[in-house]
C-alpha positions in Angstrom: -36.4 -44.4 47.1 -34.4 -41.8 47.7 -33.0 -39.5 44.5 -29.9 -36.8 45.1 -31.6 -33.7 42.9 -28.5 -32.2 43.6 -25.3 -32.0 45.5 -21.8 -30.2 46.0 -19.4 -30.2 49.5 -22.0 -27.9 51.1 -25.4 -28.0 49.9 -27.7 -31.0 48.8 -31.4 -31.7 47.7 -32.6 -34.9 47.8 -36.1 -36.3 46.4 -38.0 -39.2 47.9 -40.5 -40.9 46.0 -43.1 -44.1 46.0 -42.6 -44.2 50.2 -46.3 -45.2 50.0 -47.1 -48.6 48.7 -49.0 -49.1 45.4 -51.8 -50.4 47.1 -54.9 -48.0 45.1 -55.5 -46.2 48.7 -53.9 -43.2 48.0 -52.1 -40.9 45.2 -48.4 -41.1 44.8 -46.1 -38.6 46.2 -42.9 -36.8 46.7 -40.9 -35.9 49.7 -37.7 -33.0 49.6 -34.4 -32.7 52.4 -32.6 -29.6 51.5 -29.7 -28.9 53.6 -26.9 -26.3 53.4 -23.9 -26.0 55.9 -25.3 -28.6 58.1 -29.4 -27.1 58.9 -31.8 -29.0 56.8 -35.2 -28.4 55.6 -38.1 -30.7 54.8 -40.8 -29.7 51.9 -44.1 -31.1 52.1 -43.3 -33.8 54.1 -46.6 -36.0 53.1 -49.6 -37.9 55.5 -49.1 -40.6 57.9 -48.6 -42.9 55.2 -45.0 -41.8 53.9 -44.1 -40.5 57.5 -42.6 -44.2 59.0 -40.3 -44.3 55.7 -39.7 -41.0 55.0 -38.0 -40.6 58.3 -36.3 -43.6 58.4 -34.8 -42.9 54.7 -33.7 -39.2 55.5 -32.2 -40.7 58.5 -29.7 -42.4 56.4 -29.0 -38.5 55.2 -29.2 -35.9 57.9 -30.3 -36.7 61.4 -33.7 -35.4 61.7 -33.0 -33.8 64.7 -30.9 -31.2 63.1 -34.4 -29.9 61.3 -34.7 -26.3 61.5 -38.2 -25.9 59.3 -40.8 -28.4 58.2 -41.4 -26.3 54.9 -45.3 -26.8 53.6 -46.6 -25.3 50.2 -50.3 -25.3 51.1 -51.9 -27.4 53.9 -53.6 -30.3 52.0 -53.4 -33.7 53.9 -50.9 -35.2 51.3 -48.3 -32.2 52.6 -48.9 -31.9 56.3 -51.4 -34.8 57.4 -48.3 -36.3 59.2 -47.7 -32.9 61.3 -48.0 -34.0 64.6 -45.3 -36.7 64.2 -42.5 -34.2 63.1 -43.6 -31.7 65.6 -42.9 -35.2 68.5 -39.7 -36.5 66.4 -38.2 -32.6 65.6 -37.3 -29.4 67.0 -38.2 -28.0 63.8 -40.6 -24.8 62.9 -43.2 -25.4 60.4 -43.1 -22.9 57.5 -46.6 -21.9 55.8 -48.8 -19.2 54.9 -50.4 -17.2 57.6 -53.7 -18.0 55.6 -53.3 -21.9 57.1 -51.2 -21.0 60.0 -54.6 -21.5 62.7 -55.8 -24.2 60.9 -52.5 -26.1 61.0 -52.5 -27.2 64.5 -55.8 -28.9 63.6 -53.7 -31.9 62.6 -51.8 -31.9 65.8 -52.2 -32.7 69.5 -53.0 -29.4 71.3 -49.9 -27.3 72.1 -47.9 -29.1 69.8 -47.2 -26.0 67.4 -47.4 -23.3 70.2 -44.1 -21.0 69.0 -43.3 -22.9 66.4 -45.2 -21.6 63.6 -43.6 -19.4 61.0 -46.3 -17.5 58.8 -45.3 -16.6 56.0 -47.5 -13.1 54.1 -49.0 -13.1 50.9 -46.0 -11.6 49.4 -43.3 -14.5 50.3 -40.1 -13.7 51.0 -36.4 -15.6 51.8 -36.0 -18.0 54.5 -32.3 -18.3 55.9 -31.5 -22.1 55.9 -27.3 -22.4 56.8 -25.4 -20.3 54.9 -27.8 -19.8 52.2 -31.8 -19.1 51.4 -35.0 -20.5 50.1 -36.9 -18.0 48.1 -40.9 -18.3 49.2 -42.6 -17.2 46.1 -46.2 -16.4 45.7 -48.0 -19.3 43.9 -52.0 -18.1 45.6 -54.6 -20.1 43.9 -52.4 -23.1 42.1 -54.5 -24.6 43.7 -54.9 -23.2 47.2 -55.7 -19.7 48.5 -52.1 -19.8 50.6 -49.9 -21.2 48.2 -45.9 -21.1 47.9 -43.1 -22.6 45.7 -40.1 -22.2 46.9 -36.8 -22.0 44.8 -33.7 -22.9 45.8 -30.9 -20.6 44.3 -27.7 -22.9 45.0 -29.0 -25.9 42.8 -31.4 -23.5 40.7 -34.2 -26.0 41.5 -37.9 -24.2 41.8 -40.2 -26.9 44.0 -43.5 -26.2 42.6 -46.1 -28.0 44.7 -49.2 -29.2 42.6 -47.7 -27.0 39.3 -46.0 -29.8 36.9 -47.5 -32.6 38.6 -47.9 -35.6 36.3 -49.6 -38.9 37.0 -46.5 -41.4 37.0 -45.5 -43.5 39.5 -42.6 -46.2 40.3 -39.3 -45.2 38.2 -41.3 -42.6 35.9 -41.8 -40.6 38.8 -38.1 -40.2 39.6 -37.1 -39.5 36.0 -36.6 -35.9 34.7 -38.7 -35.5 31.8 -36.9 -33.3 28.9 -39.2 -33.9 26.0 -42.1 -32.0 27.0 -44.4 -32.9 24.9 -44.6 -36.5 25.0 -45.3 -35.8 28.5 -48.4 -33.1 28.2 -50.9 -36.3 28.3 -49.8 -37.2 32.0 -50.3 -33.2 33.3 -53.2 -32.1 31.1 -56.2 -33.3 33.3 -54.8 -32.4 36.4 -53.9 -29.2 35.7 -57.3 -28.3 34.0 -59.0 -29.5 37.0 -57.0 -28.6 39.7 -55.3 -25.0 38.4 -57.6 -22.1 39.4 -57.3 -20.1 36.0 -55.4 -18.9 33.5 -55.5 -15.6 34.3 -53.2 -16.7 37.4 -51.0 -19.0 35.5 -49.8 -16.3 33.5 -48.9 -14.0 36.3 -47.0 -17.2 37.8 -45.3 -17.5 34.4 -44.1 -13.3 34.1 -42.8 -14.4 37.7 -40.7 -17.5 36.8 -39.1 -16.3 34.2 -36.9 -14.2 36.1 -35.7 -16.9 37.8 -32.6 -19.5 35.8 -34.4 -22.6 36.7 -32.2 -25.3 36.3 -35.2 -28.1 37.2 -39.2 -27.8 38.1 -39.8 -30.3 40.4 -43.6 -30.8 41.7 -44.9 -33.0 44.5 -46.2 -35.5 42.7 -45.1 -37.6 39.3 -41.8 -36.3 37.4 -39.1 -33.3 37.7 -38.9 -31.2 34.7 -35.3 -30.3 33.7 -32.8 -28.8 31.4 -33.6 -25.3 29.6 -36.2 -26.5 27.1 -38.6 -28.8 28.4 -39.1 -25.5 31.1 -39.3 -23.3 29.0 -41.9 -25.4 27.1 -43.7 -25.9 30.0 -44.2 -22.5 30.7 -45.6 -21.6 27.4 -48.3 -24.5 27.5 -49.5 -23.6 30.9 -49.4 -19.9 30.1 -52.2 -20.6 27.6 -53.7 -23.2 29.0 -57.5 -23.1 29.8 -58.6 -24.7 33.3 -60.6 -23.9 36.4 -63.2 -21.5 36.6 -62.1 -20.5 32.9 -64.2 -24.2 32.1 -67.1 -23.5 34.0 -70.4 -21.8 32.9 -74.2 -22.1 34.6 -74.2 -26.4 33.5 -71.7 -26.9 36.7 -74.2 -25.7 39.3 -77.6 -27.4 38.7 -79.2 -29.0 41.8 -78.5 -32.6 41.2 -81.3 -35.2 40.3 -78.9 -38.5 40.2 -78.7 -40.8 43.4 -75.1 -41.7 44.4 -74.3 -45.7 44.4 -72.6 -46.2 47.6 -71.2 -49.6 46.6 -69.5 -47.2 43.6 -66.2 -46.3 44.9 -63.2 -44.9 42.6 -60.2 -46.7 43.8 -57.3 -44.2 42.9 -57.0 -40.4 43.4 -55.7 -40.5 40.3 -58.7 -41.4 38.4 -60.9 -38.5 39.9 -57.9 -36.0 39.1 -58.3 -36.7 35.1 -62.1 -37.3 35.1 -63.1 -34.6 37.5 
């Protein structure tokens, strides 16, 4: 399913979701095509899994061809597992943080990513992409060490990785959420488990708002738009307890319980709100 996030007669974002089938195996996500004056981008592209459709429904779009950047926020399998495909299929340069940039190739064929790395420092910056830019903001330890957002200042959107991910799927997933709060229950457990601390949330926040967000849109579940329901979110995660903030001396105790190997969670999902 592919969404348009936004469009005018030069620049459009567009949103896939549910390219992966229901089938348990493996945790729903999304897929972005930005392209402005003819050069596109791709964000966080997905595994293996979404790769077959993914190209085939961006096809329909922009020729993937005409990639210039294969943009990733961190390097987690559910971003860049299908790597080595787009580096075969595409001309494209992959955007990431030098802190993955040598481990990247790891899920390539050797020589696949030889000059075509871009590496991007601690401190972001702006990547040209036609006649406009993506802003590559810092967004370290939400949840990985080398961690960008990246906002796009034509259609105000800020693509926020594994920040303001929800647990939907199917047509939830592709609907902006405005009321924030009846939403809270699908982010809370993820965020707690997967956000580093709060100290860092609330330097992300004093960042973001400086920016006129128009929609938050994370990799997986539901975008987050109109002035409000942002603005909400950023108050609840700016005081919102998680990570290491959770922990004390209980979490590390050498274990004494045997593991059931015919025990298996079936859905990523589950061990994201149960921990």
């Amino acid at each position: 399913m592919s969404i348009e996030l936004f469009r005018n007669d030069h620049h459009a974002c567009l949103m896939f979701t549910d390219l992966i089938e229901e089938d348990g195996q493996a945790v729903q996500a999304n897929q972005f095509l930005i392209v402005d004056h003819g050069t596109g981008a791709v964000i966080d592209p997905g595994g293996n899994l979404a790769f077959n459709e993914l190209f085939l429904t961006m096809s329909r779009h922009f020729s993937p061809q005409k990639l210039s950047y294969i943009i990733a926020s961190h390097a987690d399998p559910d971003i860049i597992a299908s790597l080595d495909r787009w580096m075969t299929s595409t001309q494209a340069q992959l955007v990431i943080s030098r802190i993955w940039e040598r481990f990247a190739p790891h899920f390539t064929k050797v020589g696949k990513t030889e000059n075509r790395v871009i590496g991007v420092p601690d401190s972001g910056g702006r990547l040209p992409l036609g006649q406009s830019e993506l802003w590559l903001l810092p967004a370290h330890f939400m949840h990985s060490e080398g961690n960008f957002h990246f906002y796009d200042p034509v259609s105000r959107i800020l693509f926020t990785g594994d920040l303001g991910v929800s647990l939907t799927t199917g047509r939830e997933a592709a609907e902006p959420v405005t009321d924030l709060k009846a939403h809270i229950p699908r982010m809370e457990g993820f965020h707690r488990r997967y956000m580093v601390s709060n100290k860092i949330l609330r330097l992300w926040v004093a960042m973001a708002r400086q920016l006129d967000i128009a929609m938050l849109v994370p990799q997986h579940g539901a975008p987050i738009k109109g002035r409000k329901a942002i603005s909400d979110f950023l108050s609840w995660i700016e005081t919102l307890s998680c990570g290491v903030d959770l922990f004390d001396d209980r979490a590390y105790q050498i274990p004494d319980a045997r593991i059931d190997p015919q025990s298996r969670r079936t859905t990523a999902r589950l061990q994201a709100v149960n921990g």
